[in-house]
C-alpha positions as CSV (number, residue, x, y, z in Angstrom):
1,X,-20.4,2.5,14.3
2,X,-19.9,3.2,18.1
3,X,-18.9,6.7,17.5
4,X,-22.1,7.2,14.7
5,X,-24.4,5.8,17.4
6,X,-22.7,8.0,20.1
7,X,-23.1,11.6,17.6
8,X,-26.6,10.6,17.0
9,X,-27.9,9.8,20.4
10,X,-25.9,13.2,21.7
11,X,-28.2,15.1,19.0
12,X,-31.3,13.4,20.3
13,X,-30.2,14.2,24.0
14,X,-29.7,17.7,23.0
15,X,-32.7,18.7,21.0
16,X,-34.3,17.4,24.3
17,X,-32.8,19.4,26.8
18,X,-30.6,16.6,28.3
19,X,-32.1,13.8,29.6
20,X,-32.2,13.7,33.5
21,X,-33.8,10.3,34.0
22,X,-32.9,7.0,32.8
23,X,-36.2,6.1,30.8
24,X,-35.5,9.0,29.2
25,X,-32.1,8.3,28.2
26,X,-33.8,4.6,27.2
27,X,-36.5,6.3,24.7
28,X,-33.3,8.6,23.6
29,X,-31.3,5.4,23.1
30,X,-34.3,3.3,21.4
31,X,-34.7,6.1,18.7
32,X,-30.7,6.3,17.8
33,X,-31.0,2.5,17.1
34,X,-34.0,2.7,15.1
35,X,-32.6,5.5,13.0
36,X,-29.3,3.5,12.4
37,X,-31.3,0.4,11.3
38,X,-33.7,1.9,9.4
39,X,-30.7,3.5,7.8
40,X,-29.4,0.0,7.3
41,X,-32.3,-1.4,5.8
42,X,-32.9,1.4,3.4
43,X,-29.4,1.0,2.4
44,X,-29.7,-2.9,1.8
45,X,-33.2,-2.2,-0.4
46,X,-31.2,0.0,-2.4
47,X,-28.4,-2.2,-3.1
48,X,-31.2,-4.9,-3.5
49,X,-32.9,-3.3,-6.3
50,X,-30.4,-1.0,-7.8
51,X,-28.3,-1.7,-10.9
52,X,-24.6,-2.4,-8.8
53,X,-25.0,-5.9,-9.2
54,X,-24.9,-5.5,-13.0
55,X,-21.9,-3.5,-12.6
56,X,-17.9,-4.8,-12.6
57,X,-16.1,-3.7,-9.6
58,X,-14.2,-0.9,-10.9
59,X,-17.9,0.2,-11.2
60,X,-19.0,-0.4,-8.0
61,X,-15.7,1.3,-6.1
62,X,-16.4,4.3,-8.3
63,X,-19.9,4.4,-7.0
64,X,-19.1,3.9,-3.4
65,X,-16.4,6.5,-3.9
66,X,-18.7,9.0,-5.0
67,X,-21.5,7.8,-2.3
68,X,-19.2,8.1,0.5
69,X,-17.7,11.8,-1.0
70,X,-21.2,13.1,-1.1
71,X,-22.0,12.3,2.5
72,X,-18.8,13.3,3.6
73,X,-19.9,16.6,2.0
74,X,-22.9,16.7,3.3
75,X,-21.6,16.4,7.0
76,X,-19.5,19.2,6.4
77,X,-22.7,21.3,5.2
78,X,-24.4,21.0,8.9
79,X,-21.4,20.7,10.9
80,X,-22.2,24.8,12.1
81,X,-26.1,23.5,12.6
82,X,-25.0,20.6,15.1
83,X,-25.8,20.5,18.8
84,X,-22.5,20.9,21.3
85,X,-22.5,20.0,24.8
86,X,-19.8,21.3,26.6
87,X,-17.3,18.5,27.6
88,X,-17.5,17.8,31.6
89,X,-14.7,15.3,31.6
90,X,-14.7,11.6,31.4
91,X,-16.0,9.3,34.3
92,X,-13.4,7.2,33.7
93,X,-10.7,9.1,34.6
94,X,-11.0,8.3,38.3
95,X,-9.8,4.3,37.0
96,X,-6.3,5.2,37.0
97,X,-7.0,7.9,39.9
98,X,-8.2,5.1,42.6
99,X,-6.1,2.3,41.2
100,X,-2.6,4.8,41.8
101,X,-3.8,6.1,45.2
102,X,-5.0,2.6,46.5
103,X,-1.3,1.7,44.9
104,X,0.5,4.6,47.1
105,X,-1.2,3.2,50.2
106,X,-1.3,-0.4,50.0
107,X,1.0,-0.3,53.3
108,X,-1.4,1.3,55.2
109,X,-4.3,-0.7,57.1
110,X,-8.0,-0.7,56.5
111,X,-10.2,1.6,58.2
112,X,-11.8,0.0,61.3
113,X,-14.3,3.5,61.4
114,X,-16.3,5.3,59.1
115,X,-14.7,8.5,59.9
116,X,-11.4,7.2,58.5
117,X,-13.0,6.8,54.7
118,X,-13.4,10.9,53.1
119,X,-16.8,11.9,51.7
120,X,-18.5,9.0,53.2
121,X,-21.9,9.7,53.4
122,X,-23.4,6.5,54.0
123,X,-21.2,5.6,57.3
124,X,-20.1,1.9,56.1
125,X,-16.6,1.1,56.9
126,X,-16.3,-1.5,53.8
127,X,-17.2,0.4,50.4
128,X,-19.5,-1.7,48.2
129,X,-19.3,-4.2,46.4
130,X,-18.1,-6.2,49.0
131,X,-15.5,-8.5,47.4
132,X,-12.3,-9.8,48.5
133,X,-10.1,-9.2,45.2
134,X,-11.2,-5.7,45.1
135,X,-11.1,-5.0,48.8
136,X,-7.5,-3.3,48.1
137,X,-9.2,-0.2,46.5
138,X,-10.3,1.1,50.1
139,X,-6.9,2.2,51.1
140,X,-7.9,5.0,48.0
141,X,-10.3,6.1,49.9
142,X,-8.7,6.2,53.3
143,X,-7.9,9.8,55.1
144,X,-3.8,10.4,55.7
145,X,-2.6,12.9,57.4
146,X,0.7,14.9,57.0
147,X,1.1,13.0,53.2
148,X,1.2,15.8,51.2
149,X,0.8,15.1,47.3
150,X,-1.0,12.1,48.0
151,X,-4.6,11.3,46.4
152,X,-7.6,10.9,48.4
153,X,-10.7,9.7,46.7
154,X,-14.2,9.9,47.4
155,X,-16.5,6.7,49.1
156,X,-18.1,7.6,45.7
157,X,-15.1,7.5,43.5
158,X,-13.8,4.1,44.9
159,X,-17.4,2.7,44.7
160,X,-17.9,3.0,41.0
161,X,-14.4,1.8,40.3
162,X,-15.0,-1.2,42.2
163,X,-18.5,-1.6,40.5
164,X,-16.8,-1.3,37.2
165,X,-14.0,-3.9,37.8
166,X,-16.3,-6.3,39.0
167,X,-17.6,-6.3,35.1
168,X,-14.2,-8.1,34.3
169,X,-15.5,-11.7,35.0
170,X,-18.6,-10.8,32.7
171,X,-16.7,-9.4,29.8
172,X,-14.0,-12.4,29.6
173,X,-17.0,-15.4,29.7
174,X,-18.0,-13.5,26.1
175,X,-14.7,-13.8,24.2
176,X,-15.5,-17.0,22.7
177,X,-18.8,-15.6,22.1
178,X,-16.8,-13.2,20.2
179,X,-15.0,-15.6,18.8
180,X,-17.8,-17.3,17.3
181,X,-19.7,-14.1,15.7
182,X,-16.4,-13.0,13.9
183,X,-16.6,-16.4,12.4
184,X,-20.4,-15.7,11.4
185,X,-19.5,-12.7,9.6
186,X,-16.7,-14.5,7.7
187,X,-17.2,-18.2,7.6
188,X,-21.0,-17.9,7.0
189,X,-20.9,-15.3,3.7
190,X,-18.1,-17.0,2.6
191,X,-20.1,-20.9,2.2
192,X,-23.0,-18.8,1.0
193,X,-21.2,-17.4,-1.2
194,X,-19.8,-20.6,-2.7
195,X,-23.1,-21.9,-3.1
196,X,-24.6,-19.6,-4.9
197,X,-22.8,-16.3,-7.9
198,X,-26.7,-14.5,-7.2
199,X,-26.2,-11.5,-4.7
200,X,-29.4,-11.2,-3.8
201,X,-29.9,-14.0,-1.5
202,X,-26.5,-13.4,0.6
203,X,-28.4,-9.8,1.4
204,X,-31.3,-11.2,2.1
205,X,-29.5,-13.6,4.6
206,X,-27.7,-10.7,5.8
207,X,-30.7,-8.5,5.8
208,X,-32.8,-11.2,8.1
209,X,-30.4,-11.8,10.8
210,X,-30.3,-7.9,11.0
211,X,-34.3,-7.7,11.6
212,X,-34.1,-10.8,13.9
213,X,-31.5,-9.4,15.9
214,X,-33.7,-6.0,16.8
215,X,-37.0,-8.2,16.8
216,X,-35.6,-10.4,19.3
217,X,-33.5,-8.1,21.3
218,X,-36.7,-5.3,21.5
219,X,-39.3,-8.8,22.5
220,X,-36.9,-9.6,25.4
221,X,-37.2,-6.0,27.2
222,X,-40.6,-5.8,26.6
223,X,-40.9,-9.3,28.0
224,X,-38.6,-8.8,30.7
225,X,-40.1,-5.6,31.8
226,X,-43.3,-7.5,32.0
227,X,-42.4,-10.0,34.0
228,X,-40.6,-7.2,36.2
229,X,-44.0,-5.7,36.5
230,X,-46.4,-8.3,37.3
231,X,-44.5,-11.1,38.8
232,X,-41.7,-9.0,40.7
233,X,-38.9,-11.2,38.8
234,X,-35.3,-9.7,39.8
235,X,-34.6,-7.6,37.4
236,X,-31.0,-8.2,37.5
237,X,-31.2,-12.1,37.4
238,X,-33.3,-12.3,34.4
239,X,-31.3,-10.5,32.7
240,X,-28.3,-12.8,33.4
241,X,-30.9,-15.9,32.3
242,X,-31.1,-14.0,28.9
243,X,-27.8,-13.9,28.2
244,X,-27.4,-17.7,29.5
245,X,-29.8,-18.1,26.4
246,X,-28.2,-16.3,24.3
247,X,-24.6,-18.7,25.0
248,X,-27.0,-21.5,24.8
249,X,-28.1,-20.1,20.7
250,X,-24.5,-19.9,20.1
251,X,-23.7,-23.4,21.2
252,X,-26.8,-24.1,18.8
253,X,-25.5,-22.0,16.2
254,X,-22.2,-23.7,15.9
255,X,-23.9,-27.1,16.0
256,X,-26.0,-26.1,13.3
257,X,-23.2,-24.6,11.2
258,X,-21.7,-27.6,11.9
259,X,-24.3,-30.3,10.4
260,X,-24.5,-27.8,7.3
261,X,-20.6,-27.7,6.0
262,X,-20.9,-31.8,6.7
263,X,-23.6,-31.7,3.9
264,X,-22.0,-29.4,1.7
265,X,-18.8,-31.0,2.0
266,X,-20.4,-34.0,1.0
267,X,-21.7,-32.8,-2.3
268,X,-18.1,-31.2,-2.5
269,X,-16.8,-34.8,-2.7
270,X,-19.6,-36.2,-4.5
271,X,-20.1,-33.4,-7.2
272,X,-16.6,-31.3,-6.7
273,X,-18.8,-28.2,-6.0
274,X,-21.7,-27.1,-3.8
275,X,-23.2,-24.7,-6.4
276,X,-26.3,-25.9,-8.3
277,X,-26.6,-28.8,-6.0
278,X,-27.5,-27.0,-2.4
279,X,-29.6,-24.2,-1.7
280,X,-28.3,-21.4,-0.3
281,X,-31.4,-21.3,1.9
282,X,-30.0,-24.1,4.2
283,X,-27.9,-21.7,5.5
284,X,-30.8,-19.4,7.4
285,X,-31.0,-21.2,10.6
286,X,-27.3,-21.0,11.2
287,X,-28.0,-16.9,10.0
288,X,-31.5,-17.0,12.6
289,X,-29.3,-18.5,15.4
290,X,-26.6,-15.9,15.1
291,X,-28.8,-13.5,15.2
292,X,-30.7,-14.7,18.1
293,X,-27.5,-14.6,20.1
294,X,-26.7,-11.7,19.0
295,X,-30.3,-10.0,20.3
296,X,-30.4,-11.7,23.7
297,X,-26.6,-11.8,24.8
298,X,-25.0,-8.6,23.4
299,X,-28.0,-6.1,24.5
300,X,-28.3,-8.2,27.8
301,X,-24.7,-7.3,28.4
302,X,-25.2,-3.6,27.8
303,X,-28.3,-3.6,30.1
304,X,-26.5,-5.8,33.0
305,X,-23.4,-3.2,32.3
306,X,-25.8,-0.1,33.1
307,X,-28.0,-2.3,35.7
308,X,-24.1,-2.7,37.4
309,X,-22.1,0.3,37.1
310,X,-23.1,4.5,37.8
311,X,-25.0,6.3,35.6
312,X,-22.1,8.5,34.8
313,X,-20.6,5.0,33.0
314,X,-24.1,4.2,30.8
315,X,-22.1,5.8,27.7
316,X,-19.1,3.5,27.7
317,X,-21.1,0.4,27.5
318,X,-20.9,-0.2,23.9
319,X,-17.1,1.1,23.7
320,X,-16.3,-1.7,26.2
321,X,-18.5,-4.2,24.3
322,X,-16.5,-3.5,21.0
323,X,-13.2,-3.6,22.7
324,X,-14.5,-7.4,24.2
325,X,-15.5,-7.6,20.2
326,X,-12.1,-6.7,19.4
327,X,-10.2,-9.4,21.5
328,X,-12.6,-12.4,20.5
329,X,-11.9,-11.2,16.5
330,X,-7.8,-11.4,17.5
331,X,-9.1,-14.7,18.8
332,X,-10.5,-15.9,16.1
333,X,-7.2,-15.0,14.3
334,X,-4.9,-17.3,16.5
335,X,-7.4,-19.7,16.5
336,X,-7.1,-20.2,12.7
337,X,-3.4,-19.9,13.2
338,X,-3.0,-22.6,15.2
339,X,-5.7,-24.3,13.5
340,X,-4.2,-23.7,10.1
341,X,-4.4,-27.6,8.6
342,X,-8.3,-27.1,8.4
343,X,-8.1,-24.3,6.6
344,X,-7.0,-24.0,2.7
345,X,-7.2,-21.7,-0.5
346,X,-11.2,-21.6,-0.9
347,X,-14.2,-22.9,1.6
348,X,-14.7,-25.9,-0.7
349,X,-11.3,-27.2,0.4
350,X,-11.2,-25.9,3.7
351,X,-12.0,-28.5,6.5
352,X,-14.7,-25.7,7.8
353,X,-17.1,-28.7,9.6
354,X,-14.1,-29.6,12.3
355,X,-13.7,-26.0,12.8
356,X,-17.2,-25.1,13.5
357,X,-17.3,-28.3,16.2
358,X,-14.2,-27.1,17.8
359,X,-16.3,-23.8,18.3
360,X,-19.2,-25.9,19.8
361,X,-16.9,-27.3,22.1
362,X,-15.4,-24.2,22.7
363,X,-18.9,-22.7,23.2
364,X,-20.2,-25.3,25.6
365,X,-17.1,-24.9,28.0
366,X,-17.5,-21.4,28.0
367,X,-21.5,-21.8,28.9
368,X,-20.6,-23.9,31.6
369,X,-18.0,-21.1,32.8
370,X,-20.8,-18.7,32.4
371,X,-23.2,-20.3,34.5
372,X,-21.0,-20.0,37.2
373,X,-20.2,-16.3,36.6
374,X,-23.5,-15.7,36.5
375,X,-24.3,-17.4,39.9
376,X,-21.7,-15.4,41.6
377,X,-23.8,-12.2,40.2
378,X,-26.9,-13.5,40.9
379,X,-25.5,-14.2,44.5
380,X,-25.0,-10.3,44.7
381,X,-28.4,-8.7,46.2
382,X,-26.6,-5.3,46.1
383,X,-28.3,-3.7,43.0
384,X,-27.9,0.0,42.0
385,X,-31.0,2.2,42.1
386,X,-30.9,5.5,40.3
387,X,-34.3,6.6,40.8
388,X,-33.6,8.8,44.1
389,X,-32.9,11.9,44.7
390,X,-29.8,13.8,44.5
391,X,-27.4,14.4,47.8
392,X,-25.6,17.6,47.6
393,X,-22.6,17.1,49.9
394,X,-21.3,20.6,51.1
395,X,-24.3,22.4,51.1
396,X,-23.4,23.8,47.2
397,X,-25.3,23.0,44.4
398,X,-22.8,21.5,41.8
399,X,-23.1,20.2,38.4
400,X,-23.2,16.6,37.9
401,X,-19.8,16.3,36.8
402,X,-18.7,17.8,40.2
403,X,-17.3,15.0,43.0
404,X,-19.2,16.2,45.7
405,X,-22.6,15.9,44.0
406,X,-23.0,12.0,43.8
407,X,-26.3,10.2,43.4
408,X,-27.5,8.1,46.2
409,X,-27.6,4.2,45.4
410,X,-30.0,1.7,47.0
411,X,-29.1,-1.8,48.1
412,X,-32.3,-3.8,49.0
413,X,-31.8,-6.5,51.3
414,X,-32.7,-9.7,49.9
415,X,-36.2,-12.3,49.8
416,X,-34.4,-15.1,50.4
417,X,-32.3,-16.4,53.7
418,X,-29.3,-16.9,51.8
419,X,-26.4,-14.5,49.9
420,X,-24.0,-11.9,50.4
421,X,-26.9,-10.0,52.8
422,X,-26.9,-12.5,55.3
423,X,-23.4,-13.2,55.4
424,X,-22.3,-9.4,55.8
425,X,-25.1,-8.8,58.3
426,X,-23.4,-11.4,60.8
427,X,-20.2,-10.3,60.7
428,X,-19.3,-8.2,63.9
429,X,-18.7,-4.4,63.3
């Protein structure tokens, strides 16, 4: 899905002549996901309304075999009609560039000048962000003479490496979140399922957390750029309070999962099944509330990713997302492992209710841990500012892609008396 989304929004970029500004990359962005839920949705309809539900499943692989064929096909057909951008290398290459060189040099001592640090441009003798477990990347950036085959980065280089590491804290606080919507993709289709042998209403479940997810996730930009607008809200900090909500919905979600396998366990015991004695419509809240996280947590993390990192890095935002994705659905895994007592041939026998309040616990720790992630960002005043013009260091005009053509970054001081600010601007120089 990552690399569909990617294709598509490279098409759109193209057919517009590239993109130079980040609302247009936004717009560029908003139309590739409407195209791959609208997509989604048709597909859904059809499968709501055609005949595979009458069909046996040798019947339905035969039709997905010859669906999937025919689009393969027809990718082939316009492969010589597609747009092609000329690769210009990969931003993250300088990660293992700066991390090596500051490696090599970790003997040597800070600089103490600005003229020690190469290509520095803006004269500071401590590269942004200013944080102690990342202050060991400087020495990359640090001018030696007479060390042949040594690396010396860029102010620039060393910046965005250190702006991108600093996402670490960030990405950890949502692998339980992780954790949790692996089990709503499982765990939740699976008790619906056992309710009910219709297929209709475990699409329609599945169709309406889909349409809650984008309504919710396009209502919180358009209410956050509001609030932006008129009431001068940090951008940066309200996007941290949605994603707060958005661990607050999945503590919620959990809890309501909870109360529901409780009641269906109960008929279970009283009735020795769930089917024909609960409707599978008790489920949507537990469906609404995973969606809801979804919508204000996961694209809150993708726009505090791009709000946090250069522009050059906007495109591996949803690659790291899936790979955070990826280690909270190996979670999940273990967590069944070494939960394994709870768990037995079919949901009707499977203790899911202690399960899904071991995830609420789980989920309330890691809100707590959050919060205080989130108030060491929200402590940071230093937020990047694309909308500047370009600096062409050398006096040549280079492509983007070149290191000596860097985009300038503004760090506003802060409104309040307290904060990083304050406590860098009285340190003696």
């Amino acid at each position: 899905m990552v690399t569909l989304k990617s294709f598509v929004g490279d098409q759109l970029m193209v057919v517009r002549n590239q993109p130079t500004t980040v609302e247009e990359e936004k717009q560029t962005e908003k139309r590739t996901e409407f195209w791959l839920y609208f997509v989604s949705f048709f597909a859904t309809i059809l499968v709501l309304v055609g005949p595979l539900d009458k069909l046996s499943l040798e019947g339905i692989t035969r039709v997905l075999v010859i669906v999937l064929g025919a689009s393969l096909f027809w990718f082939l057909l316009g492969f010589k009609f597609y747009n092609r951008v000329k690769p210009t290398g990969s931003a993250l290459s300088d990660v293992p560039i700066v991390i090596c060189s500051a490696i090599r040099k970790r003997n040597i001592a800070y600089p103490q000048s600005s003229e020690q640090l190469h290509q520095n441009s803006s004269g500071d003798v401590q590269i942004l962000p200013h944080n102690s477990w990342l202050r060991w990347l400087d020495r990359a950036a640090v001018v030696q003479e007479n060390h042949e085959g040594c690396i010396c980065c860029s102010v620039e280089q060393v910046k965005d490496v250190k702006y991108l590491l600093k996402m670490l804290p960030m990405w950890l606080t949502f692998i339980t979140f992780s954790i949790v919507h692996a089990s709503g993709d499982t765990f939740f289709l699976e008790e619906a399922s056992s309710i009910t042998d219709a297929s209709f209403p475990l699409l329609f479940l599945i169709s309406l957390q889909r349409f809650t997810e984008l309504v919710v996730s396009e209502t919180s930009d358009y209410v956050l750029e509001k609030l932006h607008e008129k009431m001068n809200f940090n951008a940066q900090r309200m996007m941290l309070v949605r994603i707060g909500i958005g661990m607050l919905c999945c503590v919620l979600c959990c809890i309501t999962a909870w109360t529901q396998a409780v009641h269906r366990l109960g008929l279970v015991a009283t009735h020795n099944k769930a089917n024909g004695h609960m409707s599978v419509y008790r489920l949507t809240p537990q469906f609404l509330l995973l969606a809801f996280m979804e919508g204000l947590s996961l694209k809150g993390l993708q726009n505090f990713f791009e709000s946090r990192v250069s522009r050059s890095m906007f495109r591996y935002g949803p690659s790291f997302e899936e790979c955070v994705n990826a280690f909270g659905r190996f979670g999940s895994i273990g967590c069944i492992l070494i939960l394994s007592k709870w768990f037995q041939n079919g949901v009707e026998k499977s203790q899911l209710n202690n399960y899904y309040i071991f995830l609420a616990f789980l989920s309330g720790l890691n809100t707590i841990v959050y919060c205080l992630v989130a108030l060491w960002y929200g402590d940071d005043t230093y937020v990047i500012n694309y909308d500047l013009q370009m600096v062409i260091i050398g006096g040549e005009d280079q492509s983007e892609s070149s290191p000596l053509l860097r985009r300038v970054r503004s760090f506003p001081p802060p409104s309040m008396t307290r904060g990083i600010y304050n406590r860098l601007s009285s340190m003696p120089h």
